[in-house]
Structure formats: structure tokens, C-alpha cells
Residue frames as a rotation matrix with the C-alpha (Angstrom) as fourth column:
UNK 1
0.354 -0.153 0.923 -6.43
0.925 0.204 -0.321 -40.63
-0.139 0.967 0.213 30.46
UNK 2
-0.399 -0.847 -0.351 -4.21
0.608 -0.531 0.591 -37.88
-0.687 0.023 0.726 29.43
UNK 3
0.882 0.453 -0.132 -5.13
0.138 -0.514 -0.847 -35.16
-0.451 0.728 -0.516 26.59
UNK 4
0.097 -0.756 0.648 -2.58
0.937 0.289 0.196 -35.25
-0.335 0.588 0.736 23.61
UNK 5
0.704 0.706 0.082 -2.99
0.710 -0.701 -0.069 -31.66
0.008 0.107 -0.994 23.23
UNK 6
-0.277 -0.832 0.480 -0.32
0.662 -0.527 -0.533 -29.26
0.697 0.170 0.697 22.69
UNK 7
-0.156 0.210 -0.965 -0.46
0.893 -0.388 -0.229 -27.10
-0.422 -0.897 -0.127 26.15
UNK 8
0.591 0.713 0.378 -2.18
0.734 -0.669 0.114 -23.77
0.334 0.210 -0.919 25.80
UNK 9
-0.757 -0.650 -0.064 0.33
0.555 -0.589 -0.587 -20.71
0.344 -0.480 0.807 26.04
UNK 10
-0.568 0.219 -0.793 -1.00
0.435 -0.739 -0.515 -17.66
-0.699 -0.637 0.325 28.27
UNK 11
-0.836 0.451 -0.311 -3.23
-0.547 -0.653 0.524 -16.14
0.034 0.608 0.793 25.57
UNK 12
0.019 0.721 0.692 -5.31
-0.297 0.665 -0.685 -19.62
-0.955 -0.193 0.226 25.64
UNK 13
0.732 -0.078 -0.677 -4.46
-0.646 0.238 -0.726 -20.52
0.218 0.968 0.124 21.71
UNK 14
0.674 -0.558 0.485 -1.76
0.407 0.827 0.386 -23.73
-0.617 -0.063 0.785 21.38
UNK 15
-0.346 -0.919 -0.189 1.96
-0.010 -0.197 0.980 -23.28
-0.938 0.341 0.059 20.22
UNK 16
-0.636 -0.080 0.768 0.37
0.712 0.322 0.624 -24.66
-0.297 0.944 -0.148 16.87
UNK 17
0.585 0.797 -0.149 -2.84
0.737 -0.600 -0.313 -22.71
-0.339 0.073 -0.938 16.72
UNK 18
0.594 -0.335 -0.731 -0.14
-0.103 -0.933 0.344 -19.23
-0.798 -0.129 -0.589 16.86
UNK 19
-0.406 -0.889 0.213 2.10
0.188 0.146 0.971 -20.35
-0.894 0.434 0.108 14.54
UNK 20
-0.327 0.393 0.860 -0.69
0.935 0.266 0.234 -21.06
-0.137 0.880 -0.454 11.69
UNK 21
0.760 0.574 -0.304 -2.05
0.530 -0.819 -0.219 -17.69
-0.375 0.005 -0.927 12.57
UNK 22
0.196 -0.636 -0.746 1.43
-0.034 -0.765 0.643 -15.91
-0.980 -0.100 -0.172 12.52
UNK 23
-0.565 -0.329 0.757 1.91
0.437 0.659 0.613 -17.84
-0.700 0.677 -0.229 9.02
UNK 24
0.134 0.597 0.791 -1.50
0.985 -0.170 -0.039 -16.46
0.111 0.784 -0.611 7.60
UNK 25
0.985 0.173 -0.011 -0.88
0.172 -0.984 -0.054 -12.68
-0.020 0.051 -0.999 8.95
UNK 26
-0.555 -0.816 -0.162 2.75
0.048 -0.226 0.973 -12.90
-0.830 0.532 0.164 7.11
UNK 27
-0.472 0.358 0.806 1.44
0.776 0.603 0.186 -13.94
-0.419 0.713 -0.562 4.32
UNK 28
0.728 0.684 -0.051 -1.69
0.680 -0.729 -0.074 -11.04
-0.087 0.019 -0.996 4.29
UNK 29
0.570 -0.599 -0.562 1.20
0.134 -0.607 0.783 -8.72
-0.810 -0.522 -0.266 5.17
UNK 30
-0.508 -0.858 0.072 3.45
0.130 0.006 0.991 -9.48
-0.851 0.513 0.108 2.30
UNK 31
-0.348 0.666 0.660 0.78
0.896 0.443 0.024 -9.09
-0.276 0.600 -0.751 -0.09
UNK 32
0.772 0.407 -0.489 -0.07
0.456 -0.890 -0.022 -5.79
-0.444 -0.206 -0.872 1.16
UNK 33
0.162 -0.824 -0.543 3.25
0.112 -0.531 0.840 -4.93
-0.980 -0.197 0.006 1.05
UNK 34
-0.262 -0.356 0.897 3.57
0.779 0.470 0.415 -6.37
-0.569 0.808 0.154 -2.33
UNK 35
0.394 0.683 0.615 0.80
0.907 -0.395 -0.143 -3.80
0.146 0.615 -0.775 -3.93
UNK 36
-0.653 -0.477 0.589 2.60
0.539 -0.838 -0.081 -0.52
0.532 0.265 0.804 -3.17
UNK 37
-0.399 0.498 -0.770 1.61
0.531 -0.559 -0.637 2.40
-0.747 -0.663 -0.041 -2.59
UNK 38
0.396 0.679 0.619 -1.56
0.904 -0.171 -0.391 4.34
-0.160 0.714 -0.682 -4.58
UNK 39
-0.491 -0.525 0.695 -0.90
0.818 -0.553 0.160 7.05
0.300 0.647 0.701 -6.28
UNK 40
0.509 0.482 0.713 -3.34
0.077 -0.851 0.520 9.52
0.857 -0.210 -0.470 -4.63
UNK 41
0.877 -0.167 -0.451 -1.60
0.463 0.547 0.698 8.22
0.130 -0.821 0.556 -1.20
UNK 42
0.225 -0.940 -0.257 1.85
0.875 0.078 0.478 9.22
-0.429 -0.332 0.840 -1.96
UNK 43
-0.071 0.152 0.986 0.60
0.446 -0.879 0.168 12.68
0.892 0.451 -0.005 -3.66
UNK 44
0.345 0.782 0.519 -0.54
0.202 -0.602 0.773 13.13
0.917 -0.161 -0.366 0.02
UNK 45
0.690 -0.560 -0.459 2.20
0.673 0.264 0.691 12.31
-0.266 -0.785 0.559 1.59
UNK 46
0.036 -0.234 0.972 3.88
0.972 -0.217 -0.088 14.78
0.231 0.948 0.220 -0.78
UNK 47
0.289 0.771 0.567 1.43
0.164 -0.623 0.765 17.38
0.943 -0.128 -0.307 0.49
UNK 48
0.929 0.348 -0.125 1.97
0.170 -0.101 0.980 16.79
0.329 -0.932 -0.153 3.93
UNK 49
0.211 -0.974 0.081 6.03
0.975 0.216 0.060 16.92
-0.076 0.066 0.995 3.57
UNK 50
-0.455 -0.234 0.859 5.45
0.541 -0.839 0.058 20.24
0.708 0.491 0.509 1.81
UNK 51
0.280 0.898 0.339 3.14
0.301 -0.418 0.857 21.33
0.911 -0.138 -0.388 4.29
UNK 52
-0.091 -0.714 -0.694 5.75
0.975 0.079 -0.210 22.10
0.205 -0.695 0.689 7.12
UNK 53
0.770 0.360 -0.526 5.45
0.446 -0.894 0.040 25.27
-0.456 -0.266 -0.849 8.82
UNK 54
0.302 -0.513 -0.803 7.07
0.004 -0.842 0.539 27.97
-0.953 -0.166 -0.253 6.20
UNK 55
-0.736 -0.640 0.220 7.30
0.024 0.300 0.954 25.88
-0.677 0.707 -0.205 3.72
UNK 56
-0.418 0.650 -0.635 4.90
-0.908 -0.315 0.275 27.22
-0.021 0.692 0.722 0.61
UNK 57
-0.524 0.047 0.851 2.42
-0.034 0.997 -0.076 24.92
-0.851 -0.069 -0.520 -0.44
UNK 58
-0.981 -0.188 0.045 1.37
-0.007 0.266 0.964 23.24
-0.194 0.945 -0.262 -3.61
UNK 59
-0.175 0.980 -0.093 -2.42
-0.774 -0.195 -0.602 23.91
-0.608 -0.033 0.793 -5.14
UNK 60
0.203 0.068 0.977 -3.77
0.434 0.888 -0.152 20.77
-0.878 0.455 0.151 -7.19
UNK 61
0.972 0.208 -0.111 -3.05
0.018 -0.536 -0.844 23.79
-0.235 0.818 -0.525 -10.19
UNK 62
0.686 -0.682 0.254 0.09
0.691 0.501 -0.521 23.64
0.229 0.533 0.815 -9.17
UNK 63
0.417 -0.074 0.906 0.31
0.146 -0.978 -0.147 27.05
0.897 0.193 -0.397 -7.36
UNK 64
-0.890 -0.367 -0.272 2.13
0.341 -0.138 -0.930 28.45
0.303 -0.920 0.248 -4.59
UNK 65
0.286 0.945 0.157 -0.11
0.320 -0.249 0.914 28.80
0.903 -0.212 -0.373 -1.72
UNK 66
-0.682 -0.681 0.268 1.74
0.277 -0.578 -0.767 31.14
0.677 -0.449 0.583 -0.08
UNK 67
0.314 0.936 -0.161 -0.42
0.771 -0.152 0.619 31.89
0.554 -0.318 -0.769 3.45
UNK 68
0.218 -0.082 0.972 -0.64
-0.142 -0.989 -0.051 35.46
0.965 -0.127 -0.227 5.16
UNK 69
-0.182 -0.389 -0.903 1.55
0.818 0.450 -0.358 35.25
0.546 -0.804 0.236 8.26
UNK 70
0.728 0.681 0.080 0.30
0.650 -0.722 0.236 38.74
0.218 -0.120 -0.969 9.07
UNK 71
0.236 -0.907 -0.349 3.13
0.832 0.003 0.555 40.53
-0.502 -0.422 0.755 8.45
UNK 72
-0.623 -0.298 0.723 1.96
0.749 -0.492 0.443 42.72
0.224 0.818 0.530 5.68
């Protein structure tokens, strides 16, 4: 007697099994994608842009934090 089974790719999961999976982690994925990005998130990405060597940074006050390259 045969098995009606869809053959089992190299991971051990069936053609169908992957497919439903790839389906639900699109899905999850777009969703994520859907919500943006938080506002504290892209303040800190912000931060970390500004934060290049030379390039002043920004206190949450709003100040230059200007750091002592020892030069003075």
C-alpha cells in the first residue's frame, strides 16, 4: 500500500506543510510592517545618525554635546 503523502523536502516538512508556514510568516510580517515605526525608535535612530564621529550631538534638552577631543 502506498502513502498518499506529499514527499518530504530535505528539511523533513511537506511542500504543503512550507507553504502554509511561508503564508502565516508573510502575513505576521506584513502586519509588523504595517505598524511603523515607534516614536522613541526613530528618535534613536536619529541619535545614532547624529552620533558619527565629529558630528556634535543632541542632549534630550536639546543641547550641543560638543565632546573634548583634547585639543584644548
Amino acid at each position: 500500500m502506498k502513502d498518499s503523502k506529499p514527499p518530504l523536502a530535505k528539511g523533513g516538512l511537506n511542500a504543503e506543510i512550507q507553504s502554509r508556514i511561508g503564508h502565516q510568516l508573510r502575513a505576521m510580517y506584513d502586519d509588523v510592517v504595517r505598524q511603523g515605526i515607534p516614536d522613541r525608535f526613530a528618535e534613536l535612530i536619529r541619535k545614532l545618525d547624529a552620533s558619527e564621529p565629529g558630528t556634535p550631538q543632541v542632549t534630550p534638552r536639546g543641547d550641543l554635546d560638543v565632546k573634548n577631543d583634547g585639543r584644548d
